[in-house]
N, C-alpha and C positions, 0 to 999 in steps of 0.2 A: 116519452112513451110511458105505458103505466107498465108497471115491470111485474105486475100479478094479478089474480082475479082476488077482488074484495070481497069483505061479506055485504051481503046486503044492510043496505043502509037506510031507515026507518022517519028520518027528517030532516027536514030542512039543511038544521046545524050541523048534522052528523056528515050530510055529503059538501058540508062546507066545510069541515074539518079534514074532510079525506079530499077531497080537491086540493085544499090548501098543503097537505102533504106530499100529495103530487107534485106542485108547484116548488117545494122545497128540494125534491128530491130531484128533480129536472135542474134547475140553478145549481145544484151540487154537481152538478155533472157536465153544465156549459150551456147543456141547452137552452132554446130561447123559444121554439115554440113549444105550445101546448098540443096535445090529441083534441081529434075535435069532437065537438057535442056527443053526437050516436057514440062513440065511444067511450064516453063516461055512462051516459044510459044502457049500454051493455056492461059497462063493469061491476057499476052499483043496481042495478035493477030497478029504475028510478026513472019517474019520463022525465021527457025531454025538455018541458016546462022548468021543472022541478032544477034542474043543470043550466039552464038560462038564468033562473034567480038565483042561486049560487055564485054564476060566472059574474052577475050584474052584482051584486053585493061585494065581490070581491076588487072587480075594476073600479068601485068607487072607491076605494082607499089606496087605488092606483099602482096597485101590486102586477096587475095585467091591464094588458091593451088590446081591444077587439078591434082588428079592422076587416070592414066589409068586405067578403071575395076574398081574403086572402087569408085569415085565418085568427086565432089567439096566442098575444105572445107576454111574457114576462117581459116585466119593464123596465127601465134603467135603474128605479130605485133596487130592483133584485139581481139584476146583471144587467153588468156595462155594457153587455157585449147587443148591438140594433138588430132587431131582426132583419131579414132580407128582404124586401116585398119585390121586388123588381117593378119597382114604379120608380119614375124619372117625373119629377114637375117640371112645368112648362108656363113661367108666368108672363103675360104681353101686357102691352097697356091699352092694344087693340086686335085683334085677332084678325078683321078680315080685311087689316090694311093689308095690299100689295108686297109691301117689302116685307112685312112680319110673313107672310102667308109663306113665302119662298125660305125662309127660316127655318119656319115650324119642318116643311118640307124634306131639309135637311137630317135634320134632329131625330125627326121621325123614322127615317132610313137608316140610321146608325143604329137608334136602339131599337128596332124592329128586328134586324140582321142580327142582335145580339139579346135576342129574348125577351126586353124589355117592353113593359105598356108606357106611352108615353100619356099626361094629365096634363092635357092644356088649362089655362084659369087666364081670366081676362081681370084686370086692375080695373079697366075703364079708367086708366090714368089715374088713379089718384093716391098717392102714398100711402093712404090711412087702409082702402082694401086691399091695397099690397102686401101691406103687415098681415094684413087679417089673412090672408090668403097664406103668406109663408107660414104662418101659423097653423092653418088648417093642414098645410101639408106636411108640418115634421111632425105632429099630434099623428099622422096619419102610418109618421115611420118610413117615407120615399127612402128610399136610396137614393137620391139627390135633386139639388131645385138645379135650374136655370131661368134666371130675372130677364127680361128685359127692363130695364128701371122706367119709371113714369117721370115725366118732366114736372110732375107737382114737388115745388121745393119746400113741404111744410115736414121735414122728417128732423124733430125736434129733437132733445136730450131724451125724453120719454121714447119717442119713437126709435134712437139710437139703442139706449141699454135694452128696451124690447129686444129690436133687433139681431144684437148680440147675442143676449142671452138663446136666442132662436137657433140662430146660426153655431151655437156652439155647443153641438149637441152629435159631434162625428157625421152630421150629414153636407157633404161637399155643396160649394153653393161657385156657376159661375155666371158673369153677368156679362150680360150680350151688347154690342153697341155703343155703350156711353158708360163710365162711370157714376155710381151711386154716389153720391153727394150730401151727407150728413148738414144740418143747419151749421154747425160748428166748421163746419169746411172741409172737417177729415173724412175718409172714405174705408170703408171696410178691407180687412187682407181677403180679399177673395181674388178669383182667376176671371180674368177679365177677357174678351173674346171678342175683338171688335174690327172692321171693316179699317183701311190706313188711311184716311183722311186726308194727310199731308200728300201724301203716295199719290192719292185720286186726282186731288189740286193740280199737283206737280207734272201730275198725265197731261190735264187737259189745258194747260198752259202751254207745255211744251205742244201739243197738238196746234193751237193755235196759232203759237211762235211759227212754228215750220209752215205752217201756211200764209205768213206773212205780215201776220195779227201783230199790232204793237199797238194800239190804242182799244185796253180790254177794259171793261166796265165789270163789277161784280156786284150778284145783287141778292142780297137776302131778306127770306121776308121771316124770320124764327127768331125768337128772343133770346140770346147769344149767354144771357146769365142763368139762364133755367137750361141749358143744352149743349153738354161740352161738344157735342158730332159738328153742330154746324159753329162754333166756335173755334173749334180745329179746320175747319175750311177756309174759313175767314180769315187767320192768323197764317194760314201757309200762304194764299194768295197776296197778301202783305208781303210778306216773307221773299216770298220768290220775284213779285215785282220790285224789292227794295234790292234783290241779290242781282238782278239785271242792269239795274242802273235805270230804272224808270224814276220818274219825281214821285212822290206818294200821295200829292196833292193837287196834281195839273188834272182841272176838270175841263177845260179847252185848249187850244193851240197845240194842236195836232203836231207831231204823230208820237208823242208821250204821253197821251193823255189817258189817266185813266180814270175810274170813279167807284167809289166803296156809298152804295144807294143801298138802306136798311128802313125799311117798313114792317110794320107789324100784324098789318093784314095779311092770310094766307089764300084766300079762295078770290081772289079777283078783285073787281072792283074799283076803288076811286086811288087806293093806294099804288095800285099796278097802272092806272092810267096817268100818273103825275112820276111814276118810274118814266115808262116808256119818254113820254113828253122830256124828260130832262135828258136823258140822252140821244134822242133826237136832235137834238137842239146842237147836240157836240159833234161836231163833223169830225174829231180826229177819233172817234169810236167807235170801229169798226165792227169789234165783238161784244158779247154778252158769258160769261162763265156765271151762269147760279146755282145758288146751293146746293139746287135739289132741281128735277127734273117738272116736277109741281110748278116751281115758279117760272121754271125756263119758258114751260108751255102756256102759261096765265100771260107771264109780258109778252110770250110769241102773237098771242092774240090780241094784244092790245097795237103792237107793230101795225099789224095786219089792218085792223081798221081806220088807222092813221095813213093808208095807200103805201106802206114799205112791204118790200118782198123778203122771204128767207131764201134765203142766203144772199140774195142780192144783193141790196142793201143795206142787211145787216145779220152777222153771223149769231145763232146762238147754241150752247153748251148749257147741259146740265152733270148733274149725279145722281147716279140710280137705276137706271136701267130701264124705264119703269116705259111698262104699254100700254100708250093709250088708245080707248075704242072709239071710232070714227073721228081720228084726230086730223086737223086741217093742216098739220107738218108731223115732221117727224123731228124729235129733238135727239142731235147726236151728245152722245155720254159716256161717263163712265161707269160700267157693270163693276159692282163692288162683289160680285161672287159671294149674293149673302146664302144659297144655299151651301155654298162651302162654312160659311162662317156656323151654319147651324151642325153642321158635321162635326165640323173641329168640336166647337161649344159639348155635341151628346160624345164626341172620345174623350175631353180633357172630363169630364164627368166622373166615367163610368174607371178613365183611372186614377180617379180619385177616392174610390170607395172607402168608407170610415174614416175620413179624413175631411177637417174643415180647417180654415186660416190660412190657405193653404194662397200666397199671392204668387200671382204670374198674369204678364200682358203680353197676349198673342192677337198679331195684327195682321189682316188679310189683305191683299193687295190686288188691283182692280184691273182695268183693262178698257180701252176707248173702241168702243162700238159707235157705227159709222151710220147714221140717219138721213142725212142732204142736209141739215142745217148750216153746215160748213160751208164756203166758200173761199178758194185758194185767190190771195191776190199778191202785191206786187207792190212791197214796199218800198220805199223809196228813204234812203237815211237822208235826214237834214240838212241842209247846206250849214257848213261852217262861218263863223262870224271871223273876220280879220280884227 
């Protein structure tokens, strides 16, 4: 605040001098915002123009920081201490995917409930306006980001120490879903906030198991070294088939059989039609577990036009939860409770205030939602060899 009435001030320099003492006088005392414009034009007698080129003359030497709506504040070079904006970032790689939307959803209702504006920013996937974007929001002084990280793996040595230096500025940063992945392999101390992947697996196995499933096929169609989420699917389905006592490698001669089928195509097409086809062909597999609820439904429909029924013929399972419009089955799944996940993600945030480096891995645990893709049968264990 300005703690007197001035004399009036006659130029340019003169109200840059007395602003600038303002500014000293304020930082002596803790504080971090400035009074705002009409207030200096009332103190000094001076329009409001005349307090604009002042305040812009001053913020180029970075002594203050304007942010829009929210006000003028000294800047770290003058006090350590960030000012408060109660703005929370919110960065995606896609905004109006399904699973992000149920996120945002979250995020939104925690710090709505607790005063905060939430600032969504969309990547568009790609590391480089990642940067540019966490960038734009600690310039801007949030009170804290949360990433969704973008599967582009080009975040170099340059883009690391960027990084860093961004992140290490007392503004809490946690990352939602997947871990960030530096080029060099290492990943940032931030707070991690992600859906149990193992957990999800472990669900829909065991779902399958109880209904008699012992010849399960698993199919993904996502590039396993750009995305730790569906690599952690992949690795617990191994996992739990290796912990049963299944072969790891029996693509026929039922009723061990199972099969790890990875294409790279995501939206349909010839790679889902040469999936479908090769498990066809395997009488001892019964089910279907994929990655993602996406492919569950792409191979469901490649079944379908090959004359097999769901669940008839052949079971399948996804992850995700995800509703489709005017879909020709329903795929049963597992709900990873991502608007919880966005919940957690805006509490571990907001108590984290001034505070960055800050690592911790908190994992949500899902739940199998029931669509008719299932059908229950009637295993039969192997005869014995004398």
């Amino acid at each position: 605040m300005i703690s007197k009435k001035q004399t009036n001030v006659t130029n340019h320099v003169e109200l840059r001098n007395a602003i600038e003492r303002t500014i000293e006088a304020a930082s002596l005392r803790g504080e971090t915002k400035l009074p705002r414009e009409m207030d200096f034009v009332t103190e000094y007698g001076v329009s409001r123009n005349m307090v604009r080129r002042a305040l812009a003359a001053i913020a180029r030497e970075g002594t203050i920081i304007k942010i829009k709506g929210t006000g003028t504040f000294i800047s770290g070079s003058r006090n350590d201490k960030k000012p408060e904006t109660r703005i929370i970032g919110l960065v995606v790689p896609l905004a109006t995917f399904s699973a992000i939307a149920r996120i945002i959803e979250g995020v939104a209702e925690i710090l709505s409930a607790a005063g905060y504006t939430l600032a969504v920013e969309n990547s568009g996937n790609s590391s480089r306006t990642e940067l540019e974007t966490i960038e734009r929001l600690t310039s801007r002084h949030v009170d804290g980001i949360i990433l969704y990280p973008s599967t582009d793996t080009r975040r170099s040595a340059a883009f690391k120490n960027k990084f860093l230096s961004l992140t290490g500025r007392n503004i809490p940063i946690a990352v939602l879903d997947r871990e960030m992945v530096f080029a060099d392999g290492s990943t940032p101390d931030v707070t991690v906030v992600a859906s149990d992947n193992s957990d999800a697996v472990t669900r829909a196995l065991g779902f399958l198991f109880d209904r008699g499933h012992r010849g399960i096929a698993f199919v993904n169609t996502t590039e396993l070294a750009t995305n730790s989420t569906y690599r952690e699917r992949q690795n617990a389905y191994i996992e739990y088939m290796t912990r049963v006592k299944l072969p790891p490698h029996v693509h026929e001669n039922a009723p061990f059989a199972y099969d790890i089928i990875i294409a790279r195509a995501y939206n349909g097409g010839p790679a889902y039609r040469s999936i479908a086809a090769s498990i066809a062909k395997d009488r001892g597999i019964t089910a279907v577990l994929a990655s993602d609820d996406i492919t569950a439904y792409n191979l469901g429909q490649e079944f379908l036009k090959r004359g097999m029924r769901i669940p008839e013929d052949i079971s399948i399972m996804g992850i995700g939860n995800v509703d489709f419009d005017f879909a020709a089955f329903g795929v049963t799944s597992i709900d990873q409770r991502l608007t919880e996940t966005g919940r957690t993600a805006a509490r571990e945030i907001l108590s984290l205030a001034g505070k960055s480096g800050v690592q911790k891995r908190i994992l949500i645990t899902g739940a199998v939602v029931e669509k008719g893709s299932v059908r229950k049968i009637r295993f039969k264990h192997p005869k014995k060899t004398r």
